[in-house]
C-alpha positions as CSV (number, residue, x, y, z in Angstrom):
1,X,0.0,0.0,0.0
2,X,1.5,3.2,-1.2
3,X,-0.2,5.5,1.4
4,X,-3.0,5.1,3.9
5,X,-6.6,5.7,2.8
6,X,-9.2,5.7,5.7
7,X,-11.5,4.4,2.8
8,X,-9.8,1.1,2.7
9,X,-9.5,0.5,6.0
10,X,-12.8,1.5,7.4
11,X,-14.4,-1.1,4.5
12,X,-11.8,-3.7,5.5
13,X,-12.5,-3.2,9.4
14,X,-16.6,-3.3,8.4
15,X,-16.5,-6.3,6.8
16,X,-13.9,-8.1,8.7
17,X,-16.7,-7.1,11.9
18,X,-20.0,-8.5,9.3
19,X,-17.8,-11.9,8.4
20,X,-17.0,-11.9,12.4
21,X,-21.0,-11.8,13.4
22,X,-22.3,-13.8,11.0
23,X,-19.8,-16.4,11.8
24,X,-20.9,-15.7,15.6
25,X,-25.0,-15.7,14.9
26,X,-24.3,-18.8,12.7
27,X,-22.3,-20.7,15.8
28,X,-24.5,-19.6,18.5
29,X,-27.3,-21.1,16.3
30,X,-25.7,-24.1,15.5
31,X,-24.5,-24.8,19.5
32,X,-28.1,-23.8,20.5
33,X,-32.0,-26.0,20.5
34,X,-32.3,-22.9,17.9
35,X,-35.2,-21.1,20.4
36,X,-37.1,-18.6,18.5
37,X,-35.4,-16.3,21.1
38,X,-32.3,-16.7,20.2
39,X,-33.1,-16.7,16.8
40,X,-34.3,-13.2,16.5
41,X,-31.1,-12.1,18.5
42,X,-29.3,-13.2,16.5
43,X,-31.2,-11.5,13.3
44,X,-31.5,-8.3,15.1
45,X,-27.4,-8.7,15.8
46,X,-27.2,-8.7,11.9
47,X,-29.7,-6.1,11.0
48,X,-27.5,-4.1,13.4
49,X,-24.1,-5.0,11.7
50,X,-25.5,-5.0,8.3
51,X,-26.8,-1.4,7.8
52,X,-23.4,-0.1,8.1
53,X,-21.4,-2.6,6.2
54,X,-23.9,-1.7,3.4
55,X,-23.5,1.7,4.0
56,X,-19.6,1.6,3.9
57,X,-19.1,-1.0,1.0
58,X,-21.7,1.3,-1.5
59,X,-19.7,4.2,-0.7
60,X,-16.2,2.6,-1.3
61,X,-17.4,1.3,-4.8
62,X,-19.1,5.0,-5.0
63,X,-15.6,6.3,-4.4
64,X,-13.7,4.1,-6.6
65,X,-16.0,4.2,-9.2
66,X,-15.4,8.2,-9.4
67,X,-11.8,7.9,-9.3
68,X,-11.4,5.3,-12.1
69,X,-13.5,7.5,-14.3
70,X,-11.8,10.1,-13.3
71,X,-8.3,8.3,-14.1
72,X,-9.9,7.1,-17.7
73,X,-11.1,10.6,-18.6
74,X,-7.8,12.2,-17.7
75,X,-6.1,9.3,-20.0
76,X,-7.9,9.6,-22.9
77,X,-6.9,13.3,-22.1
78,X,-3.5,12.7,-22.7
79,X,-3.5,10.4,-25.4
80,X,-5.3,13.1,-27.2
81,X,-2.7,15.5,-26.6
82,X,-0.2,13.1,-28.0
83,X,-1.7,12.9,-31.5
């Protein structure tokens, strides 16, 4: 990585935390007598830790996307400067 970008990291830390809690829900579940209790703790665990992983990732792909067409603009910029 050339330099830090809080954009990375924060989608990195996000989904490392969604990947964590699923795998959590998914074990308590498992380990359980799957109560309808424990169920919907577990699904109101997720809606909590889904909202902003689906916040963060569309943004980051938001971001990229702009800078990419950014970057291909300012290319095809150039090359017509070259002819």
């Amino acid at each position: 990585m050339d330099r830090f970008e809080f954009s990375k990291v924060l989608a990195l830390v996000i989904s490392i935390l969604f990947v964590c809690t699923v795998c959590f829900v998914s074990l308590v579940w498992a380990v359980s007598d799957k109560m309808p209790e424990q169920l919907r703790i577990g699904i109101d665990i997720l809606g909590v830790v889904s909202t902003p992983f689906g916040i963060i990732v569309t943004g980051y792909f938001a971001k990229s996307g702009v800078e990419n067409y950014t970057k291909i603009k300012g290319s095809k910029k150039d090359e017509n400067n070259l002819k």
